[in-house]
ZADO-1210 file (C-alpha; in nm, 4 decimals, padded with zeros to 6 digits):
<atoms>
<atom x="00.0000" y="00.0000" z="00.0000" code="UNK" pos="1"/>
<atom x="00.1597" y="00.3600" z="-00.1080" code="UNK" pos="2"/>
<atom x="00.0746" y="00.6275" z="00.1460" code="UNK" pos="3"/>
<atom x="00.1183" y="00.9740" z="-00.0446" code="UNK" pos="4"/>
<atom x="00.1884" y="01.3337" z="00.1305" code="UNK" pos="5"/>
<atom x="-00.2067" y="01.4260" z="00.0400" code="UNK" pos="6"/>
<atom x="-00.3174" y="01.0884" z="00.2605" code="UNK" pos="7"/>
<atom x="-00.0659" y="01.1624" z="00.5467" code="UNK" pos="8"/>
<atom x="-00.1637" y="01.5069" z="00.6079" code="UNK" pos="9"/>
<atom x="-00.5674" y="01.4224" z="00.5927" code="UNK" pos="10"/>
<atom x="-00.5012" y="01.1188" z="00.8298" code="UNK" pos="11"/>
<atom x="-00.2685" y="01.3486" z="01.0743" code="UNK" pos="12"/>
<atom x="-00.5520" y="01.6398" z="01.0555" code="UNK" pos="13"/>
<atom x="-00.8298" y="01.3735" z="01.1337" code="UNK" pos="14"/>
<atom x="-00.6165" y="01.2403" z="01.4524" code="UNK" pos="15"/>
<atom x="-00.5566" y="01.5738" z="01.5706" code="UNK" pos="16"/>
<atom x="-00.9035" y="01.7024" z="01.5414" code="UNK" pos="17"/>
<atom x="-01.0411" y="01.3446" z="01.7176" code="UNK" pos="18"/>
<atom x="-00.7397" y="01.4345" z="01.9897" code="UNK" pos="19"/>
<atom x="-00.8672" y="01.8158" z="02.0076" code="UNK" pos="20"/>
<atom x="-01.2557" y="01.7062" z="02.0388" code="UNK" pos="21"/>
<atom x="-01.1695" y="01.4333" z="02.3065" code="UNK" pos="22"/>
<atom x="-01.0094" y="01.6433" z="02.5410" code="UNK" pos="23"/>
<atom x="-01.2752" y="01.9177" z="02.5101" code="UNK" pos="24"/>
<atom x="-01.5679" y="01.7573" z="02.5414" code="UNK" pos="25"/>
<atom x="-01.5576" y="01.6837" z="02.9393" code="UNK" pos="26"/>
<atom x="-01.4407" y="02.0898" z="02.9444" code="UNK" pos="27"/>
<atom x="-01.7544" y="02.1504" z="02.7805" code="UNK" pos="28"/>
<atom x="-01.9632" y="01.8877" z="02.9391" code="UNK" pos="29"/>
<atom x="-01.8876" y="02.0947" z="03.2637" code="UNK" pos="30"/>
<atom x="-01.9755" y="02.3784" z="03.1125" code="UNK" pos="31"/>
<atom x="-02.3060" y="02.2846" z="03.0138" code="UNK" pos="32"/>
<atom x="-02.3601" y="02.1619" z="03.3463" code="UNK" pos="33"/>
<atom x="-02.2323" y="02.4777" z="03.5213" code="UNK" pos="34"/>
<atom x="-02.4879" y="02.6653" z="03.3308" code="UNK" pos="35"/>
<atom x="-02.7683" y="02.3996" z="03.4218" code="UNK" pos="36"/>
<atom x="-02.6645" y="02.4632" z="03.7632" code="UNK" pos="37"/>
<atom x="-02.6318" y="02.8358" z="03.7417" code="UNK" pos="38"/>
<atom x="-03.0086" y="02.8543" z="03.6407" code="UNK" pos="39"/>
<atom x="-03.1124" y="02.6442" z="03.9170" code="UNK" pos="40"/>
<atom x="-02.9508" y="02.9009" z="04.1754" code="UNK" pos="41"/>
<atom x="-03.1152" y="03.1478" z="03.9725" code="UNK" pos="42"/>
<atom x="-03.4743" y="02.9550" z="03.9940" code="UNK" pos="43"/>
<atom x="-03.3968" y="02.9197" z="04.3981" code="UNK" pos="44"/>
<atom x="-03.2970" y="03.2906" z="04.4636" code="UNK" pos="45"/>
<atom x="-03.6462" y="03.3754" z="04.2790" code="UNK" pos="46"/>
<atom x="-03.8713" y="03.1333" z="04.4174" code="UNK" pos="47"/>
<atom x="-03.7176" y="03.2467" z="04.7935" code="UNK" pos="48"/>
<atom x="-03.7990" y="03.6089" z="04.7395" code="UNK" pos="49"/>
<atom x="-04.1782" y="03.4744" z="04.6012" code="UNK" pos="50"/>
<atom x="-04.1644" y="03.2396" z="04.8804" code="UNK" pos="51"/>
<atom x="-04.3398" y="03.0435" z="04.6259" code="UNK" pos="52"/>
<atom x="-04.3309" y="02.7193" z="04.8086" code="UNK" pos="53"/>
<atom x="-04.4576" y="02.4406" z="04.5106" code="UNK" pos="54"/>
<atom x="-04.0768" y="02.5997" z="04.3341" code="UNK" pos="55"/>
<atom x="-03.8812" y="02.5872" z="04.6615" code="UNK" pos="56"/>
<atom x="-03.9853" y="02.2626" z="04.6388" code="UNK" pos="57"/>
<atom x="-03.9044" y="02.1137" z="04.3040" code="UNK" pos="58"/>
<atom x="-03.5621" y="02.2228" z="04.3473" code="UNK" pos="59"/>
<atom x="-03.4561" y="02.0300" z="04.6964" code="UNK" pos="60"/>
<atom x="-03.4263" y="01.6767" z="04.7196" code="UNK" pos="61"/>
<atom x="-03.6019" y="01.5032" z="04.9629" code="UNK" pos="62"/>
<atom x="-03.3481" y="01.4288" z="05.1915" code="UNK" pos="63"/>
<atom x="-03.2084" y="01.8201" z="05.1461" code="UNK" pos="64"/>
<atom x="-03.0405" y="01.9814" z="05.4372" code="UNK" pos="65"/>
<atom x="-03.1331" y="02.3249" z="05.4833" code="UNK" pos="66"/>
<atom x="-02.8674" y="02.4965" z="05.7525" code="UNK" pos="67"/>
<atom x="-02.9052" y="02.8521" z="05.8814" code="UNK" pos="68"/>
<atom x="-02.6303" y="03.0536" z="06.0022" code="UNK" pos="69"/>
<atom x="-02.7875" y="03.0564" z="06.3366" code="UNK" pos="70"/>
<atom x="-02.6833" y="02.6677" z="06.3477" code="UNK" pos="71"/>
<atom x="-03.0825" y="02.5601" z="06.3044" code="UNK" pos="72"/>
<atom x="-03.0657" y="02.2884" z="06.0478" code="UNK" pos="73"/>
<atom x="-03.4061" y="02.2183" z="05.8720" code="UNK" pos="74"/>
<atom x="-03.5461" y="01.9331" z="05.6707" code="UNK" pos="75"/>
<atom x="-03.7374" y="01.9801" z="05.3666" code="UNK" pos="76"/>
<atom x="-04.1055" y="02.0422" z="05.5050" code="UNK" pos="77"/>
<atom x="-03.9569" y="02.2605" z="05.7988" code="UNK" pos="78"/>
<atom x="-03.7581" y="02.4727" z="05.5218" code="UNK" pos="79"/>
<atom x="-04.0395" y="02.4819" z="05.2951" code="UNK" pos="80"/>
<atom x="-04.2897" y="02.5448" z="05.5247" code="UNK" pos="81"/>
<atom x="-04.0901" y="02.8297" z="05.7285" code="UNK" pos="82"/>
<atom x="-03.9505" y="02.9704" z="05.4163" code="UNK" pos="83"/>
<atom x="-04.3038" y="03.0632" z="05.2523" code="UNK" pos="84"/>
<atom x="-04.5215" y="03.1204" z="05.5992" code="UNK" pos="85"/>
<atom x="-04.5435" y="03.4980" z="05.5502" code="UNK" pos="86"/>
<atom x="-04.3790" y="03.6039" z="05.8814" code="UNK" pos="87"/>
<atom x="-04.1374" y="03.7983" z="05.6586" code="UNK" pos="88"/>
<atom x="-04.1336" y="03.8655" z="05.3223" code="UNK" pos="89"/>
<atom x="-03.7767" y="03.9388" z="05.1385" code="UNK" pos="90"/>
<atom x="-03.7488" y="04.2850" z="04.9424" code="UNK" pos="91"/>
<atom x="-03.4126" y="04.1546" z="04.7974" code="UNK" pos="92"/>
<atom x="-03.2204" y="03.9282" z="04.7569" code="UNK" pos="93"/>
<atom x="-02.8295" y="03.9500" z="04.6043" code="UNK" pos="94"/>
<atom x="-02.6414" y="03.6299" z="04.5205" code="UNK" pos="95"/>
<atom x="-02.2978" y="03.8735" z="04.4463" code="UNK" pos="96"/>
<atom x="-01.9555" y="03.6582" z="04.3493" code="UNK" pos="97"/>
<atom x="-02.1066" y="03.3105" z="04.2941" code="UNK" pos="98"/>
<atom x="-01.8966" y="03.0574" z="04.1899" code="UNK" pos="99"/>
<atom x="-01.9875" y="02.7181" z="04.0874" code="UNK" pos="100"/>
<atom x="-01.7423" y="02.3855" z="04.0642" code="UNK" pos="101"/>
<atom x="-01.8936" y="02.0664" z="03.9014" code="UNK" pos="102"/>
<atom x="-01.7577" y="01.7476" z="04.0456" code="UNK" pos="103"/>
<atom x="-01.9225" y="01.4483" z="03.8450" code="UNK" pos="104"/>
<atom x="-02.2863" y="01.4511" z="03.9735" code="UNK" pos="105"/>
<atom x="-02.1934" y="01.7432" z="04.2277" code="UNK" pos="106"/>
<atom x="-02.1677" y="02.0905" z="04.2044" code="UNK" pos="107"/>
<atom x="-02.0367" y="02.3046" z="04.4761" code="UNK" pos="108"/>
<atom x="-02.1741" y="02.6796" z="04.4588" code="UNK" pos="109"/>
<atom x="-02.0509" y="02.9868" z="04.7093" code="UNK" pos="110"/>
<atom x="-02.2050" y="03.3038" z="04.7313" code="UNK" pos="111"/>
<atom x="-02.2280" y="03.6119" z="04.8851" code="UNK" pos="112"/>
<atom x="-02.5501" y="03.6640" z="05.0151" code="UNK" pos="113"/>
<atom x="-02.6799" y="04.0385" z="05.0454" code="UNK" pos="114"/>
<atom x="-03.0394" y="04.0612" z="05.1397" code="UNK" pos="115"/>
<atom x="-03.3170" y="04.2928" z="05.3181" code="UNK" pos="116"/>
<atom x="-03.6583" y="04.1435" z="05.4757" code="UNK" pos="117"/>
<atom x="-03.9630" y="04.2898" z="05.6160" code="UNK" pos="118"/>
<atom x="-04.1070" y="04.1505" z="05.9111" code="UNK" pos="119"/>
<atom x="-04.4566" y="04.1303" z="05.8806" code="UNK" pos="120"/>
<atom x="-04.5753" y="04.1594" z="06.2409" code="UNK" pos="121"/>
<atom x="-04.4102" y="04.5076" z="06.3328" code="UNK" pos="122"/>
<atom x="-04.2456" y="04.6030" z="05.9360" code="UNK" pos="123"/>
<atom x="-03.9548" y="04.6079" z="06.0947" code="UNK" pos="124"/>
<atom x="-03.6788" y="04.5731" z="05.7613" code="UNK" pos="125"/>
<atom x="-03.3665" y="04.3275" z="05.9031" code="UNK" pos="126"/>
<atom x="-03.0589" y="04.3062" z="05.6275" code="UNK" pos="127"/>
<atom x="-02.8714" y="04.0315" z="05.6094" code="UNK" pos="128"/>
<atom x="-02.5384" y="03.9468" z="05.4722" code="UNK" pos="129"/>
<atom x="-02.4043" y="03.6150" z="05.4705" code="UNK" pos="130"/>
<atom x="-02.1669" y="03.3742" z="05.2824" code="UNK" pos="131"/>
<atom x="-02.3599" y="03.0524" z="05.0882" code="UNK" pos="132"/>
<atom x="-02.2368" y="02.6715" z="05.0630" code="UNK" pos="133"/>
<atom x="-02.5062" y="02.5083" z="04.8599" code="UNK" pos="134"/>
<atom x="-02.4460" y="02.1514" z="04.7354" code="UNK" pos="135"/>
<atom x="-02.6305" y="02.0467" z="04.4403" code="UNK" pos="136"/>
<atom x="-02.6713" y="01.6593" z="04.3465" code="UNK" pos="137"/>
<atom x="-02.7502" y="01.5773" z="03.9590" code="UNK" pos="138"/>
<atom x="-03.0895" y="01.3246" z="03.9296" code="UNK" pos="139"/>
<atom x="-03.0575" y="01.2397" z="03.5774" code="UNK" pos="140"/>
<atom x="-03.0654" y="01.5380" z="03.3597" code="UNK" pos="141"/>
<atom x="-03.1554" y="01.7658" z="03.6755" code="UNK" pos="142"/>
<atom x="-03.0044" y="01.9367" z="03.9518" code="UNK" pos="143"/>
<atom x="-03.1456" y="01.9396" z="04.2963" code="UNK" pos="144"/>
<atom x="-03.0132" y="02.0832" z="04.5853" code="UNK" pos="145"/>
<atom x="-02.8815" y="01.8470" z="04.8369" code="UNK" pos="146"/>
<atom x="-02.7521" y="02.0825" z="05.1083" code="UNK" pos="147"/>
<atom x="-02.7521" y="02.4320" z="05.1921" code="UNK" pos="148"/>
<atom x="-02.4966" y="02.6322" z="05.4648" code="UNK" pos="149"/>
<atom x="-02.4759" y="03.0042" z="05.6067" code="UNK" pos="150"/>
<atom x="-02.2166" y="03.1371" z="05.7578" code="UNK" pos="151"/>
<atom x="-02.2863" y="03.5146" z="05.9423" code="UNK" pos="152"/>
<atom x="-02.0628" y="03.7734" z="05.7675" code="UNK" pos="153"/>
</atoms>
């Protein structure tokens, strides 16, 4: 079998490009994945200032754990429930510097958390600022938040 220059140089350029697309595709896999995850932080941050409870919900697993910077750690129900009970209602909420590192079917987002609440039995407005662990756990082709930490700024 003669190889020519023509046949070397298609064969080398077909390699390379198989080489080039092999290594990117897990960069961009991640990628996609950080930007599936980025609009589920998104969808949280909006259904907490709704306090829109059926959304807050969708977006935790079961099993999530929900911990305040106070140390209280709630369950699903308890978050949901105290989260959307109308004893305050948010006026804003920042997520400011978020960063977001996928780990197979993990992701691992920080935050800083900049936010103002009314209180609804004296309208009393209480800011809060406070640093964000939130784990997120891939079901499939969606993300669902596993865990959730504050830390008092």
């Amino acid at each position: 079998m003669t190889i020519n220059r023509r046949d070397l140089a298609l064969s080398t350029l077909a390699v390379s490009a198989l080489a080039v697309s092999a290594v990117t595709t897990p960069a961009l896999a991640a990628s996609a994945d950080e930007e599936a995850v980025a609009k589920k932080v998104e969808a949280f941050r909006l259904a907490q200032i709704a306090a829109d409870p059926k959304a807050l919900g969708a977006l935790c697993w079961d099993d999530v754990s929900y911990s305040h910077s106070s140390g209280k750690v709630e369950d699903k129900a308890t978050f949901v429930t105290n989260a959307t009970d109308g004893k305050s209602k948010f006026l804003s909420i920042e997520y400011k510097d978020p960063t977001i590192k996928v780990v197979g079917p993990a992701a691992i987002v920080r935050f800083h958390w900049v936010a103002e609440q009314e209180m609804a039995a004296d309208g009393k407005k209480v800011p809060t600022n406070l640093h964000i662990l939130m784990n997120w756990q891939k079901q499939g082709d969606d993300w669902k938040l596993l865990s959730r930490s504050a830390t008092k700024l």
